[in-house]
N, C-alpha and C positions, 0 to 999 in steps of 0.2 A: 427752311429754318431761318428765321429773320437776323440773322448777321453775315456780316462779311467777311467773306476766304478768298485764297486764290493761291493758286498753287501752279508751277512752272515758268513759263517764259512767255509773257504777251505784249506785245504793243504799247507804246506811253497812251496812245490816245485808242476809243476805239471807233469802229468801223473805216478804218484806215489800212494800208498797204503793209503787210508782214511778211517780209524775206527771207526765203530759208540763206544758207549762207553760198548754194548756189547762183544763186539769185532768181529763182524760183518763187510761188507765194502759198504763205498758206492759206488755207481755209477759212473762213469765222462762221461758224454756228451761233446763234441763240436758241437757249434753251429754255424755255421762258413756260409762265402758266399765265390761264386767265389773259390768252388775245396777247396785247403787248403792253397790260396792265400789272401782272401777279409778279411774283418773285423769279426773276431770273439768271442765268447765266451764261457768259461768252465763252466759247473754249474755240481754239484755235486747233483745225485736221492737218498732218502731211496730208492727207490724201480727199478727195471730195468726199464727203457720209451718205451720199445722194446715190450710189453706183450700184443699182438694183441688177443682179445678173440672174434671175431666176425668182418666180413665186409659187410654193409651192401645196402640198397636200393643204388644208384644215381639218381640225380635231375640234370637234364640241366641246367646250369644258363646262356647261350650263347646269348650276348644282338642282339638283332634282330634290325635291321634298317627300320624306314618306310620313310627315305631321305640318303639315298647314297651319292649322290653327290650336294652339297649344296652350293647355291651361295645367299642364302637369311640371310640379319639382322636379329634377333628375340633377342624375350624378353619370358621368362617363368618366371611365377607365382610361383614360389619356393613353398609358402607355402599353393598351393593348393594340392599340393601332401599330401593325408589323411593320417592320422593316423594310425598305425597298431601294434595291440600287438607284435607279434615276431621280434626279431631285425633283422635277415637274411628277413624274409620278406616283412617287413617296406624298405628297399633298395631300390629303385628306379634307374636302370641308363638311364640317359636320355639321354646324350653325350658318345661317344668312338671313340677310334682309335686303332689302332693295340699296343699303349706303353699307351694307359692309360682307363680308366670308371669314366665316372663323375657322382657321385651318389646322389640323395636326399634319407634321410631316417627321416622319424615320428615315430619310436620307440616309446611305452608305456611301454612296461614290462623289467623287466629287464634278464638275459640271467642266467636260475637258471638251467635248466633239460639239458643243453649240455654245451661243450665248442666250439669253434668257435677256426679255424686257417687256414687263406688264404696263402697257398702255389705256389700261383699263383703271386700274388703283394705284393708291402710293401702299406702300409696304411697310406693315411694321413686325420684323421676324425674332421675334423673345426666343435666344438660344439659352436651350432650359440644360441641356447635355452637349457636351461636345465644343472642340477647337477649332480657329481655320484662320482662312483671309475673304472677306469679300472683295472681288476685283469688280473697279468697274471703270467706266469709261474717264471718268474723273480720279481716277486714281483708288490707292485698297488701304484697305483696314483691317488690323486685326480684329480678332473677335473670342468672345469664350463665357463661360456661364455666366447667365444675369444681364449678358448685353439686350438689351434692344438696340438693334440694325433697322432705321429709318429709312428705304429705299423711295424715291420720290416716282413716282409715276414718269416713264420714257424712260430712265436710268437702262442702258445697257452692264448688263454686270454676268458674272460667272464666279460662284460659291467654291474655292477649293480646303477640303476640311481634312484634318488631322487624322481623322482617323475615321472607322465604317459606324460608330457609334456614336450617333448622332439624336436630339429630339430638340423640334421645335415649333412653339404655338406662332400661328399668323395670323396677322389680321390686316386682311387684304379691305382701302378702305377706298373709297367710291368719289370722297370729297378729299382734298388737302389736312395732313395732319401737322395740327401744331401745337406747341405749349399755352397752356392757359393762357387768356387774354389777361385774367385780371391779377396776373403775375408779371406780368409787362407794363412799361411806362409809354407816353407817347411817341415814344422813337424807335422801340421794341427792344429794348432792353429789360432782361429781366432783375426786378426788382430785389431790395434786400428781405423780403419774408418770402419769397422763393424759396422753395425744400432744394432748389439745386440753382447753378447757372452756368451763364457759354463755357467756364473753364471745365464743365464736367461734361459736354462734348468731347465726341472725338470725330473730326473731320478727316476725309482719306490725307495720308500722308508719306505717300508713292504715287506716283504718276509711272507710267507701264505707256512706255511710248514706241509702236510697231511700226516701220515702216515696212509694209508689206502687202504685196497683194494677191489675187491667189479667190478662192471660194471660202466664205466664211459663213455659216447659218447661222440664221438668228429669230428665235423662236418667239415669233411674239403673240401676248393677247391682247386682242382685241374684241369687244364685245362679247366676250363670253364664246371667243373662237380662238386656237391657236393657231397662228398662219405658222408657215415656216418659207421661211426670206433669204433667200443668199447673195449677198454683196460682194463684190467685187475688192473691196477693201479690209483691214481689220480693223473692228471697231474702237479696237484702246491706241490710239494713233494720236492723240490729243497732247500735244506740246504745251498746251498750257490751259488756264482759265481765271477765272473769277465771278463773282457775284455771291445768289442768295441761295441758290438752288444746288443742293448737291445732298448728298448722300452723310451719312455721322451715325455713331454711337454713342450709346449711354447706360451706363451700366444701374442696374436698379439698385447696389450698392453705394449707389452715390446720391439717393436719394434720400434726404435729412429728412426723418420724420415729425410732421409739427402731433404736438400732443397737448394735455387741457388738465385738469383739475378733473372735471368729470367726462363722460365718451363726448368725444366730439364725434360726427357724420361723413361717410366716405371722402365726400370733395377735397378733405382735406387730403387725403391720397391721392388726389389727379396729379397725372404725369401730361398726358394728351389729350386734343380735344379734338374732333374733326365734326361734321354736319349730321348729327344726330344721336352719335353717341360719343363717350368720353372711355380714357385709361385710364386707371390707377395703378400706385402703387403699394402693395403691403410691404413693411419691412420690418425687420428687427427693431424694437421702441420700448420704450417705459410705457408701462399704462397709467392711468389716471391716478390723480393725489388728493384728490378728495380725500378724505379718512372714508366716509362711507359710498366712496366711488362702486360701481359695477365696470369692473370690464370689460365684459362681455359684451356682444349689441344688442341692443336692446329689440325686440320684436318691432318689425314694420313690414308697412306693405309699399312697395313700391308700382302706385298705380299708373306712373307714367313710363316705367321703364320695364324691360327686361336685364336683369342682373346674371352676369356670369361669370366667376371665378376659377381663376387656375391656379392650381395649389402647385407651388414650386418648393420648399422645404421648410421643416420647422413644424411645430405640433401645432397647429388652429385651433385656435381656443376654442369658437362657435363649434364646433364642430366634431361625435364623437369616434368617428373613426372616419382619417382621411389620411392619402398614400400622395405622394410625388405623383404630377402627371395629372390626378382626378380633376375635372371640370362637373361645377355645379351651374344649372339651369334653373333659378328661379323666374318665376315670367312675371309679366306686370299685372297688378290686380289682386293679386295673392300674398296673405301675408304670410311673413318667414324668420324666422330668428335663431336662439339657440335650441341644442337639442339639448334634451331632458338631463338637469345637471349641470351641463357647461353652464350657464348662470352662476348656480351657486360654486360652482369650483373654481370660477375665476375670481371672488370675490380675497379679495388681503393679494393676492399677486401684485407682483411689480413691475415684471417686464415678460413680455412674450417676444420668440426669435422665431416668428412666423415670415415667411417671404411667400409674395403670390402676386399674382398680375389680375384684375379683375376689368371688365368690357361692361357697361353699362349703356345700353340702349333704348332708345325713346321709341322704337318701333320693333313690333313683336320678331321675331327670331323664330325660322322655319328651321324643322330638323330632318335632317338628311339619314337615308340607311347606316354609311357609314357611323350614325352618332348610338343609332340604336342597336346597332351589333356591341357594343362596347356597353351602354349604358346597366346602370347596377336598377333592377326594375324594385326592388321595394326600397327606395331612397324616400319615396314620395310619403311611407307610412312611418320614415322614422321619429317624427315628433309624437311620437303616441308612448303613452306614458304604460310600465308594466303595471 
C-alpha cells in the first residue's frame, strides 16, 4: 500500500546497531518486493527469522480444472460450500487463471497450532460473515463484515475468529494488489475524487512481541505446494517497523459511491487493481437523475474480460433472483445484462442498497469441481423470456 506506517520501537537511523536494553542486538529484516526496488519494509527480530529447525511434508494445492475452456453463464451457490474446521482446508478455489484463485472458505476454528504465509500471492480475504483479529508478524487488526483484509505476499500471520461461523471469498492474487493508479497523484497519494482515502485504511495497530523459542510451524505456499517449515523461533517477535509494505483493512462501507445522471460503467466501482484483473465495489447509492435514466445495466458484452460477481447483501437490481453468497460467472465474449423485467422495474427508482464485490478479468477463468458441485445449472437459460 503506497504510504507510510511504522509501528513499535526502531532505530533513528537504519541499517544501524539496535540494542536490546541488555545490550544485546536486534535483528533487521527487509521485507521488500520487486529485488530492492518495490515497496518495502524494515522490522526489527529479538531473535534471528533465519532459524530453520526442520522441513517438512508437502501437500500439492494445484487447483485442478474440470472446464478448461468456458463459454457458459453460471451462478454458484456460495454458501453451499460446507463448513470446515481448518482454515487452509476450509479454501475452496473454485475459479483461476494463471494471475489469480478465486476462493470460498467456511472456516470454524481459528489457526492456533501453525502460522500460515502464501508466498505465492498477495491476499485479498472479503470477510462476508463472521468476527476476529488477523495476527501477523507486523502487528493485528481487527476485523468483521465488509472488511477486505489486504494480506501482502510473505506476511506471516494466523486468523483468530470469534466464533465457528465464518464465510469468506478470496482472492489470492499472483501480481501485487493496489489502489487505482488514476486515483493517485504523482507521489501516491490518493486524490480528492477517490471513492475513499489512507484515513479509511486500517493498518495493524498491536504489535504481539514473543520472546521465545521452542518449535514453531509454519506453513508455507509456495508454487502451488505447501511446505511445512519449523523454526526454531516465534514468528511475531518484531519489536518494531516501518515502511510501505504491511498488511490493512478496508471496509467496503467505506466506500463513497461516485454516481451520474445516466448509468455510468463498472470502473467506476474499482477498489483494486493487480496485473490482469481489477475489484470493485458495489454499494448502497442513488441511482441515476436523468428523469428518463435506466438503472439498470444496460446489456453488454465483455469481450476482453471475464466478469464475476459476489452478491454480499441487498436486493440486485440486474438480477431476478439472487441469495447472500451466490457468485455469477459471465465469461468474456458473451453478452449479458438484465433479466427479463429487471429493466423495466428499475426504471422511476432512486436508490438501490445493493452490496457485492465483483473480479473482472482480462483472462479467461478455469472452473474447478468444487465450483460445479455448488453451481445452479439453468442460470445460463434465464434470459429467455416466458
Amino acid at each position: 500500500m503506497p504510504f507510510y506506517s511504522k509501528l513499535g520501537k526502531i532505530p533513528h537511523k537504519r541499517h544501524t546497531t539496535f540494542k536490546k536494553d541488555d545490550g544485546s542486538y536486534y535483528y533487521e529484516q527487509l521485507f521488500g518486493t520487486e529485488g530492492f526496488s518495490g515497496m518495502a519494509t524494515l522490522m526489527y527480530h529479538v531473535h534471528r527469522p533465519t532459524m530453520v529447525k526442520n522441513i517438512g511434508p508437502e501437500k500439492d494445492l494445484t487447483p485442478k480444472a474440470a472446464v478448461n475452456k468456458n463459454i457458459t453463464s453460471r451462478m454458484l451457490k456460495g454458501f453451499k460450500v460446507q463448513p470446515e474446521k481448518d482454515f487452509l482446508e476450509a479454501r475452496k478455489t473454485v475459479l483461476f487463471n494463471n494471475d489469480l484463485n478465486i476462493v470460498l472458505a467456511a472456516p470454524q476454528d481459528s489457526m492456533e497450532e501453525y502460522f500460515y504465509k502464501n508466498a505465492d500471492a498477495d491476499e485479498m480475504i472479503f470477510v462476508h460473515e463472521g468476527t476476529g483479529t488477523l495476527r501477523t508478524m507486523l502487528g493485528n487488526i481487527k476485523f468483521g463484515p465488509g472488511d477486505y483484509l489486504i494480506v501482502p505476499r510473505g506476511i506471516i500471520y494466523q486468523i483468530n475468529f470469534d466464533s465457528d461461523s465464518n464465510r469468506l471469498f478470496i482472492v489470492e492474487s499472483f501480481s501485487p494488489m493496489y489502489t487505482p493508479k488514476r486515483y493517485r497523484n504523482n507521489f501516491g497519494q490518493l486524490m480528492e475524487h477517490s471513492p475513499f482515502c489512507e484515513r479509511d485504511f486500517r493498518a495493524p495497530d498491536k504489535l504481539e512481541t514473543h520472546d521465545e523459542k521452542g518449535e514453531f510451524m509454519i506453513k508455507i505456499k509456495k508454487e502451488n505446494l505447501l511446505h511445512h517449515v519449523t523454526y526454531a523461533s516465534h514468528p511475531f517477535d518484531v519489536v518494531g517497523w516501518d515502511g510501505y509494505n504491511f498488511p490493512y483493512a478496508f471496509n467496503i462501507e467505506d466506500f463513497e459511491p461516485i454516481t451520474g445522471r445516466v448509468h455510468l460503467p463498472p470502473p467506476i466501482h474499482q477498489t483494486f487493481e493487480a496485473h490482469n484483473f481489477v475489484v470493485c465495489s458495489f454499494v448502497p447509492r442513488l441511482y441515476d437523475y436523468h428523469p428518463e435514466a435506466v438503472p439498470a445495466p444496460y446489456n453488454h458484452s465483455n469481450i476482453d474480460s471475464d466478469e464475476v460477481l459476489y452478491y454480499v447483501d441487498g436486493d440486485f437490481m440486474s438480477r431476478n433472483h439472487v441469495e447472500k453468497g451466490f457468485i455469477s460467472l459471465h465469461p468474456a465474449g458473451i453478452p449479458h445484462g438484465p433479466h427479463p423485467g429487471a429493466m423495466e422495474k428499475s426504471i422511476g427508482k432512486k436508490e438501490t442498497g445493493e452490496t457485492a464485490v465483483m473480479v473482472d478479468t482480462f483472462k479467461p477463468l478455469r472452473i474447478t469441481q468444487d465450483a460445479l458441485d455448488i453451481a445452479d445449472g439453468d442460470y445460463v437459460h434465464s434470459w429467455l423470456e416466458d
